[in-house]
N, C-alpha and C positions, 0 to 999 in steps of 0.2 A: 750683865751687871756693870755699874759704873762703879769706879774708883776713882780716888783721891791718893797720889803715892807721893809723899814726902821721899827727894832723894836727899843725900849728902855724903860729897866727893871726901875721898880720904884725904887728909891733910900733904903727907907726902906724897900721893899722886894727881895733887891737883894740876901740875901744870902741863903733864905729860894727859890726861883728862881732859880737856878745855884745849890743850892744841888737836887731839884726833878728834872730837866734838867739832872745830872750828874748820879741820879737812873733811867733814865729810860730805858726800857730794846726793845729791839727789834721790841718786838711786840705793845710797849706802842704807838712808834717814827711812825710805818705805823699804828697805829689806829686812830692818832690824825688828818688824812688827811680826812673829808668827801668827798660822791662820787662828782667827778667831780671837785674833786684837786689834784694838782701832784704838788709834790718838787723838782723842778730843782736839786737844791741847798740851803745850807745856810751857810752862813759866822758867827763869833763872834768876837767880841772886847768884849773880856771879862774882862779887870779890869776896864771898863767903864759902861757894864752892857747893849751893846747896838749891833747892827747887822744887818745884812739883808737877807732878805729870796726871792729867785729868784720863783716863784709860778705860773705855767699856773691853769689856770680855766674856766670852764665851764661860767659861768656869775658872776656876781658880788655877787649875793647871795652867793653860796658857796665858793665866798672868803672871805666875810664878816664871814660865820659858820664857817672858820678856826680859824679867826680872833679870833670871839667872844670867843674860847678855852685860848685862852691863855690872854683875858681882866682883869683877875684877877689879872695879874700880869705884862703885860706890857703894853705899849702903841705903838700906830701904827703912830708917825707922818707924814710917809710919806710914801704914796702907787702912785708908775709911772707905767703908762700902758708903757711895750718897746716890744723888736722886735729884733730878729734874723738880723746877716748881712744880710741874702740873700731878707731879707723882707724891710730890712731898705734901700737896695741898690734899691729893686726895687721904691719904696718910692720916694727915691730921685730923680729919674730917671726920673718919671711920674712930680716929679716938676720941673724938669728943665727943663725938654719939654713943659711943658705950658706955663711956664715963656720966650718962645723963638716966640711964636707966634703962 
């Protein structure tokens, strides 16, 4: 399953957040994925302390264990299950066909 995870850093920990974010090194960045998470992508709005991270995963568990890595220091308020054109198109497809009779 793919996800969409809205972060945003806590106010008072923003700047101690964005400097170990800003030290980390290669190997820190692929450590921090447990098995059966993968990093699309991630975006920053960084003078706001906020962002999102595109995330497929195996179950919910181990997107919850990514999560739970970086609870120290942000928050997660908004996690959407999404979907690839090719998947969203088939999606649509199957409802507009039922919706037809």
């Amino acid at each position: 399953m793919i996800f969409m995870c809205q972060y945003q850093i806590e106010n008072d920990k923003k700047t101690d957040t964005q400097a170990f974010f800003a030290s980390m090194t290669p190997e820190q960045i692929a450590g921090e994925l447990p098995n059966g998470v993968k990093q699309i992508g991630r975006w920053h709005d960084i003078p706001n302390g906020c962002g999102w991270a595109v995330i497929e995963a195996d179950n919910q568990e181990n997107l919850t264990s990514w999560m739970m890595g970086w609870s120290g220091q942000c928050t997660f308020p908004t996690v959407t299950p999404v979907v690839d054109d090719d998947t969203a198109r088939k999606l649509v497809q199957a409802l507009l066909a039922s919706q037809q009779g």
